[in-house]
DSSP file (Angstrom, degrees, kcal/mol; ACC not computed):
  #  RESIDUE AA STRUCTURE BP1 BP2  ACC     N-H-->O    O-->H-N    N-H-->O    O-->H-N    TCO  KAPPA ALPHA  PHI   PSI    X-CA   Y-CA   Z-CA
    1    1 A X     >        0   0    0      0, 0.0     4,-2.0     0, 0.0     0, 0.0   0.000 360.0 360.0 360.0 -47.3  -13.4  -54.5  -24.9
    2    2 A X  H  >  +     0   0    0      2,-0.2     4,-2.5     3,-0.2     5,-0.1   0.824 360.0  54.2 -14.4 -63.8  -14.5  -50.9  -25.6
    3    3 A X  H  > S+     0   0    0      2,-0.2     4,-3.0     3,-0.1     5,-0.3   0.985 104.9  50.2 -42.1 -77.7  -17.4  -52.2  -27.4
    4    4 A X  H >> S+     0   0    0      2,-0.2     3,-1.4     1,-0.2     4,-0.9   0.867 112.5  51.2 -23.6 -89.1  -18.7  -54.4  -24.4
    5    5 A X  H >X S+     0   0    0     -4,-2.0     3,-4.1     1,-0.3     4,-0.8   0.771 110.0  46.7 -52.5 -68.9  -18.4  -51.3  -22.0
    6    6 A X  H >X S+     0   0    0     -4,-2.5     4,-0.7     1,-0.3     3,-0.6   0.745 117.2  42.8 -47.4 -35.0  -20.4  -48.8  -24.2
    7    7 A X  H <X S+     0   0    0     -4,-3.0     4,-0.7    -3,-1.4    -1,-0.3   0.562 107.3  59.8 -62.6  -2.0  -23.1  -51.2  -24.8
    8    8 A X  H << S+     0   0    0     -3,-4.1    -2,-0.2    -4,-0.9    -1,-0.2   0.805 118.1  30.8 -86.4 -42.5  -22.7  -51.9  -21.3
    9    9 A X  H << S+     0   0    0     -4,-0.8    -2,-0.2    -3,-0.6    -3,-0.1   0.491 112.8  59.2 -99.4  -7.2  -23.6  -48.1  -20.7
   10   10 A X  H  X S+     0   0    0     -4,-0.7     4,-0.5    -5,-0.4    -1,-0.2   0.808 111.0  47.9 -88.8 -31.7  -25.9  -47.6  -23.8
   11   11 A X  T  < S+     0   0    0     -4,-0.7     4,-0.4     1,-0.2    -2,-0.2   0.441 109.9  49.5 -99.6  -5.2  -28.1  -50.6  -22.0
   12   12 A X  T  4 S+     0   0    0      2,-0.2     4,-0.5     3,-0.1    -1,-0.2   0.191 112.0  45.6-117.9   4.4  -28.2  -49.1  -18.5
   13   13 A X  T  4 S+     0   0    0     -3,-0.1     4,-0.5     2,-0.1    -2,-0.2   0.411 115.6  47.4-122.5   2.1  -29.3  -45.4  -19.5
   14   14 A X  S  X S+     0   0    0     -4,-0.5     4,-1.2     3,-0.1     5,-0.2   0.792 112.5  49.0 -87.3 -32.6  -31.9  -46.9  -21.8
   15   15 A X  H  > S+     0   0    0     -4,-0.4     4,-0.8     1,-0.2    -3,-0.1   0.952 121.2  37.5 -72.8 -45.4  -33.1  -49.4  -18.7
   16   16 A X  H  4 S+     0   0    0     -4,-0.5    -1,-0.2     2,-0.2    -2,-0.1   0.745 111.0  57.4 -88.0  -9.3  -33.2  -46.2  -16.3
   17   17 A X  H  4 S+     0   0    0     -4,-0.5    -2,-0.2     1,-0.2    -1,-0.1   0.981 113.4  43.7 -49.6 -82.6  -34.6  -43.9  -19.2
   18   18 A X  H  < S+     0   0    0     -4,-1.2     2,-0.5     2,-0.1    -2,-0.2   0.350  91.6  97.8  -7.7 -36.5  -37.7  -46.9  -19.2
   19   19 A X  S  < S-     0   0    0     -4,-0.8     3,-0.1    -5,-0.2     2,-0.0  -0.612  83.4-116.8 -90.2 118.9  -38.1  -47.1  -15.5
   20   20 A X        -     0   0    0     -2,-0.5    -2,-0.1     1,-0.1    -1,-0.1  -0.402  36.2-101.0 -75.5 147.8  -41.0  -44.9  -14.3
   21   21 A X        -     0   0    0      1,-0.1     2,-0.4    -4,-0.1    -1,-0.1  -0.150  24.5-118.6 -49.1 132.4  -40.1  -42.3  -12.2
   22   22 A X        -     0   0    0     -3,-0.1    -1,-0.1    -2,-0.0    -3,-0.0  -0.773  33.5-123.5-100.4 135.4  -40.6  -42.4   -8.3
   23   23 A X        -     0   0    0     -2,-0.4     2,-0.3     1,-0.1    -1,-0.0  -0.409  28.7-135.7 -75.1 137.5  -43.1  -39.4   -7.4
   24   24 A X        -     0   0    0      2,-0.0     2,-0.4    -2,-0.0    -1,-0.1  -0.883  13.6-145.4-117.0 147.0  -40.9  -37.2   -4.7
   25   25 A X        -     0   0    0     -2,-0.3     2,-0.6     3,-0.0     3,-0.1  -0.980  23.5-108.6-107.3 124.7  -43.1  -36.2   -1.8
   26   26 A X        -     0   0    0     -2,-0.4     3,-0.2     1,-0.1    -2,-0.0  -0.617  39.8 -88.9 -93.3 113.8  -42.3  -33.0   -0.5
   27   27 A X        -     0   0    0     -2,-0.6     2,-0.4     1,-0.2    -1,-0.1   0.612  42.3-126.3  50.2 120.3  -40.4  -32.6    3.2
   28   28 A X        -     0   0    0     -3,-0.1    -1,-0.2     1,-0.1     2,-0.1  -0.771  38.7-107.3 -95.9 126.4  -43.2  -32.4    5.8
   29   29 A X        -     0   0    0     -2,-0.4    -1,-0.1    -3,-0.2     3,-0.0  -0.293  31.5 -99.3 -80.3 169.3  -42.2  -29.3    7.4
   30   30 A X        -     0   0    0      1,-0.1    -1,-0.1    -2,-0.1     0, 0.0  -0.463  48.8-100.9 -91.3 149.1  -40.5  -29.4   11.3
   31   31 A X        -     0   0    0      1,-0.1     2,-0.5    -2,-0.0    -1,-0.1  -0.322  31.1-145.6 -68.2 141.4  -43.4  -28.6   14.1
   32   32 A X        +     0   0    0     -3,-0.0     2,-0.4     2,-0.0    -1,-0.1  -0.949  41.4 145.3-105.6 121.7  -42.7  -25.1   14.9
   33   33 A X        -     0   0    0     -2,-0.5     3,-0.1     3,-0.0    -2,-0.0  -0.918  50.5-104.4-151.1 144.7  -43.7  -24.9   19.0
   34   34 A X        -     0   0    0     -2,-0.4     2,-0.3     1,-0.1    -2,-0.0  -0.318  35.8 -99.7 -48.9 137.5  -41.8  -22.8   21.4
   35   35 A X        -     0   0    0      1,-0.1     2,-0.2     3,-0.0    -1,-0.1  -0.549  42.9-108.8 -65.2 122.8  -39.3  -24.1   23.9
   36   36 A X        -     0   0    0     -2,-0.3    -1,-0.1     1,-0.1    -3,-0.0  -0.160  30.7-110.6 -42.4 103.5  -40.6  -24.6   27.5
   37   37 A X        -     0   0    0     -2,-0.2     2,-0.3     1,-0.0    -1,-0.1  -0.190  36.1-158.3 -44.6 117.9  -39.3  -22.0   30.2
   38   38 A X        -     0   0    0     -3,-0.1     2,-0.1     1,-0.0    -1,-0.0  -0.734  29.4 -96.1 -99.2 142.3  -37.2  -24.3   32.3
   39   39 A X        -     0   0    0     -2,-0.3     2,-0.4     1,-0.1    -1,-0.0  -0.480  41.5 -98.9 -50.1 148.7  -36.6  -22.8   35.9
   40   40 A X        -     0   0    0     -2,-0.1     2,-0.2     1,-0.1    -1,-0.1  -0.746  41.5-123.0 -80.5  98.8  -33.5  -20.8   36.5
   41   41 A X        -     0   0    0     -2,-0.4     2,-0.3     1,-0.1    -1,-0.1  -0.297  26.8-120.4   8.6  91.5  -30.8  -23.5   38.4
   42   42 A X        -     0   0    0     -2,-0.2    -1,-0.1     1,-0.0     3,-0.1  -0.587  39.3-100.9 -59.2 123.6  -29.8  -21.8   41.7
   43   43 A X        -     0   0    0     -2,-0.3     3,-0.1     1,-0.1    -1,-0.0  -0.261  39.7-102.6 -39.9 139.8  -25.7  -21.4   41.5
   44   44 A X        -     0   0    0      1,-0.2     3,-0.1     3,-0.1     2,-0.1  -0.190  38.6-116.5 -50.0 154.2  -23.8  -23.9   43.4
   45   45 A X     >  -     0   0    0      1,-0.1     4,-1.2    -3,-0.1    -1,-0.2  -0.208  27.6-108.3-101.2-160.6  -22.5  -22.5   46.7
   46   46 A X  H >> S+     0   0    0      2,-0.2     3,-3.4     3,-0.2     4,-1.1   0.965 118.7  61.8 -95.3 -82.5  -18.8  -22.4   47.0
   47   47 A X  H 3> S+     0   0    0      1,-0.4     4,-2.8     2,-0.3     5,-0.5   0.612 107.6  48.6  82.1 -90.5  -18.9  -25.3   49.6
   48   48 A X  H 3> S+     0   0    0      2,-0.2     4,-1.9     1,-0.2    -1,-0.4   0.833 100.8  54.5 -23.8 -55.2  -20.4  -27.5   46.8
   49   49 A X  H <X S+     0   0    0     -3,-3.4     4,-1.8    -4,-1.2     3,-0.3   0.987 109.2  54.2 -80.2 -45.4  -18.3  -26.9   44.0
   50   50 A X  H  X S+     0   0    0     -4,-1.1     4,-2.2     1,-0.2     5,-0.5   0.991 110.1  47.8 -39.9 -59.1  -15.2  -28.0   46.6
   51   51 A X  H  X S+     0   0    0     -4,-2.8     4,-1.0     2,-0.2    -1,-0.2   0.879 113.6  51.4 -61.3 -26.8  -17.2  -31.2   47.2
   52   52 A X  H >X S+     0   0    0     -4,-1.9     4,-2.1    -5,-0.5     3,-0.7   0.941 117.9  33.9 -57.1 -89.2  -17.4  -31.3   43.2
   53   53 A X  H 3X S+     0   0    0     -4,-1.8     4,-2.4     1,-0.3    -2,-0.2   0.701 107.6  63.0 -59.3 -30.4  -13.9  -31.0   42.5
   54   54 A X  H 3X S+     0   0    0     -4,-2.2     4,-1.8    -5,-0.2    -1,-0.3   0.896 115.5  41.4 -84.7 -41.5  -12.4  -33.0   45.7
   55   55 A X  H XX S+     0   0    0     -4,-1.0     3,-1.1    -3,-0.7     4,-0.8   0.990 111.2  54.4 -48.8 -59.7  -14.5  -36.3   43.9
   56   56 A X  H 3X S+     0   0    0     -4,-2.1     4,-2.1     1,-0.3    -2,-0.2   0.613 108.1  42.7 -25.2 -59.9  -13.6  -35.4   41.0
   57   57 A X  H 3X S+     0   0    0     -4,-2.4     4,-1.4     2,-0.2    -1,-0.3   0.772 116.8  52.2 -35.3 -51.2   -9.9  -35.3   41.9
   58   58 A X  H X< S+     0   0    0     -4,-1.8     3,-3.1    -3,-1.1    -2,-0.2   0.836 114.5  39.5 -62.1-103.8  -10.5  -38.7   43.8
   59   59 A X  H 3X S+     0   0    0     -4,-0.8     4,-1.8     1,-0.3    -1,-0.2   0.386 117.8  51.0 -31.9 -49.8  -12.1  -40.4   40.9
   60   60 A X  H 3X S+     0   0    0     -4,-2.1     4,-3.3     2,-0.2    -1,-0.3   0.794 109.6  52.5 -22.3 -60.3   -9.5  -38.7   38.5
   61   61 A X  H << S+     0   0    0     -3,-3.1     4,-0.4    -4,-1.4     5,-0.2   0.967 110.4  45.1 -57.3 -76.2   -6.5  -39.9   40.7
   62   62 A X  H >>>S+     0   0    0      2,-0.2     4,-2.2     1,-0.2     3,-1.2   0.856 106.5  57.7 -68.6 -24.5   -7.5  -43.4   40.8
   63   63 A X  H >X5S+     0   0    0     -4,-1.8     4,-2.8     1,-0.3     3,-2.7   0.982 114.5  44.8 -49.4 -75.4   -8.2  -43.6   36.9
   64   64 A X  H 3<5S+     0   0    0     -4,-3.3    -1,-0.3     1,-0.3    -2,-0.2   0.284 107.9  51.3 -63.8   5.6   -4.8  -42.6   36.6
   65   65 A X  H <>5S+     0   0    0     -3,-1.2     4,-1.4    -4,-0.4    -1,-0.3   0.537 114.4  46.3-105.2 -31.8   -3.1  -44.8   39.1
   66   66 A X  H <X5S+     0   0    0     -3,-2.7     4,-0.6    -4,-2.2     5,-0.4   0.638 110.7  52.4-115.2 -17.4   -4.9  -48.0   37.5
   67   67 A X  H  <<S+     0   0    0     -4,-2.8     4,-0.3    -5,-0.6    -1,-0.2   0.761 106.4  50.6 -87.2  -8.6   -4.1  -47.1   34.0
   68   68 A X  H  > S+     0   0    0     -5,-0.3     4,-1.6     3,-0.2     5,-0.3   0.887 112.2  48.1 -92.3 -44.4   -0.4  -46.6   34.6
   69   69 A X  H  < S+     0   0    0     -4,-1.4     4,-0.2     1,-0.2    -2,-0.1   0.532 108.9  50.0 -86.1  11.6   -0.1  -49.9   36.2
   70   70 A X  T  X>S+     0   0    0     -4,-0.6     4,-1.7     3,-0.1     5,-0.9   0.528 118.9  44.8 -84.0 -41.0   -2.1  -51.8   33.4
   71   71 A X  H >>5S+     0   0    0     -5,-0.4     4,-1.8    -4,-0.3     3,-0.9   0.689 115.1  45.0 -66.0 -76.8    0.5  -49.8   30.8
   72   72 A X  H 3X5S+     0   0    0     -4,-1.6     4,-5.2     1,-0.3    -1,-0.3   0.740 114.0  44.1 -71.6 -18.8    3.4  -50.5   32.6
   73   73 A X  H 3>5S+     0   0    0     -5,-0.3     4,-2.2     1,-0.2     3,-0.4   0.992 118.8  57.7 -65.1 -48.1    2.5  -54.5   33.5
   74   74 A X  H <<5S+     0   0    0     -4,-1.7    -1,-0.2    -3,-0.9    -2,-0.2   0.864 110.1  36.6 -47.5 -33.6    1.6  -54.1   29.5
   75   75 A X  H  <<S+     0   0    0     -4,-1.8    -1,-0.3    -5,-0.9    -2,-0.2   0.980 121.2  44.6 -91.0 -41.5    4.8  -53.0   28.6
   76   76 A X  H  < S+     0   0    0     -4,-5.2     2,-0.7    -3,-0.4    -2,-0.2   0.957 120.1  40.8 -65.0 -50.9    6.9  -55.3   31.1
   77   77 A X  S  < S-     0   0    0     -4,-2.2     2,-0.6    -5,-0.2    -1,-0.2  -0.881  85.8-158.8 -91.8 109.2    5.0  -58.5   30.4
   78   78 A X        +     0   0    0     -2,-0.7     2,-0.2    -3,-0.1    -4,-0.1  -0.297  38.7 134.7 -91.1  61.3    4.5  -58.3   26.7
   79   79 A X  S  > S-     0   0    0     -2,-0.6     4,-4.5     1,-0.2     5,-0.2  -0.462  72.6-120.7-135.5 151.7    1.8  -60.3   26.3
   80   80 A X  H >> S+     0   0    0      1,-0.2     3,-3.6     2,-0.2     4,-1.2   0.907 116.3  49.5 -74.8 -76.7   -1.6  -60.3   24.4
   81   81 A X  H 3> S+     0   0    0      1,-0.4     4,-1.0     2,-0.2    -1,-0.2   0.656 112.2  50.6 -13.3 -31.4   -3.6  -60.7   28.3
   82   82 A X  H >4 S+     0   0    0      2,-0.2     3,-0.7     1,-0.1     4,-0.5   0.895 112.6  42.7-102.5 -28.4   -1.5  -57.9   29.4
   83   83 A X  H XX S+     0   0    0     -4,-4.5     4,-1.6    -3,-3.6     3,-1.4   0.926 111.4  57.8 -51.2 -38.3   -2.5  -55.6   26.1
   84   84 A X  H 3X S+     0   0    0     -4,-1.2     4,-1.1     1,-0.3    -1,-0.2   0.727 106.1  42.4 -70.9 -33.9   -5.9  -56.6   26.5
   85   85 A X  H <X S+     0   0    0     -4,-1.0     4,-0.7    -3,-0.7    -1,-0.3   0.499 116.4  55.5-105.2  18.7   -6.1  -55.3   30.2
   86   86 A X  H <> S+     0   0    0     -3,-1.4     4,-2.0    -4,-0.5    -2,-0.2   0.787 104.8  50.2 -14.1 -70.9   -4.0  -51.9   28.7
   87   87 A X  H  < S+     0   0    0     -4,-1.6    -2,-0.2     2,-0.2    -3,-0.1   0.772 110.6  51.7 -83.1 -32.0   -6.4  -51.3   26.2
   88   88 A X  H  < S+     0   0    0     -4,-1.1    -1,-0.2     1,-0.2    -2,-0.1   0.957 113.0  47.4 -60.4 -60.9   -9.6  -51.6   29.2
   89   89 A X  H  <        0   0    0     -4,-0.7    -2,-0.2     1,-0.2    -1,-0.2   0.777 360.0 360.0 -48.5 -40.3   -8.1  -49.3   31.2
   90   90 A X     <        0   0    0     -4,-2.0    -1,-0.2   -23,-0.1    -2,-0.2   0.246 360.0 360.0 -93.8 360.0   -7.2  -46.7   28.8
């Protein structure tokens, strides 16, 4: 068994010895160009960032309202349909 495997390894570093060599082409270097000045973003007023966060909340709120009542029907009905709409939600 020995045998086999060392000729096994004596015949695949003479086959890659034998195999001409793939020419490496050398690494095109990355385009050097300056980053574009973006205009300066006026801060949000205060006014805004409530109207930010009060969606936010909303959107937040319901996320959590419709994934606790897939997990709990998941967990009361134990049923592959009821994992399945668990696993969507969450």
């Amino acid at each position: 068994m020995r045998l086999f495997l060392l000729l096994g390894f004596a015949l695949a570093i003479k086959v890659e010895a034998q195999a001409p060599a793939k020419p490496v082409t050398p690494a095109k270097p990355a385009p050097t160009s300056a980053p574009k000045p973006t205009a300066a973003k006026p801060k949000p007023s205060i006014g805004e960032a409530r109207e930010w966060m009060d969606t936010a909340e909303k959107k937040l709120l319901d996320v959590g309202v419709e994934s606790g009542r897939a997990d709990w029907i998941a967990a009361t009905y134990i049923i592959e349909d009821s994992e399945i709409l668990s696993a969507q939600a969450n």
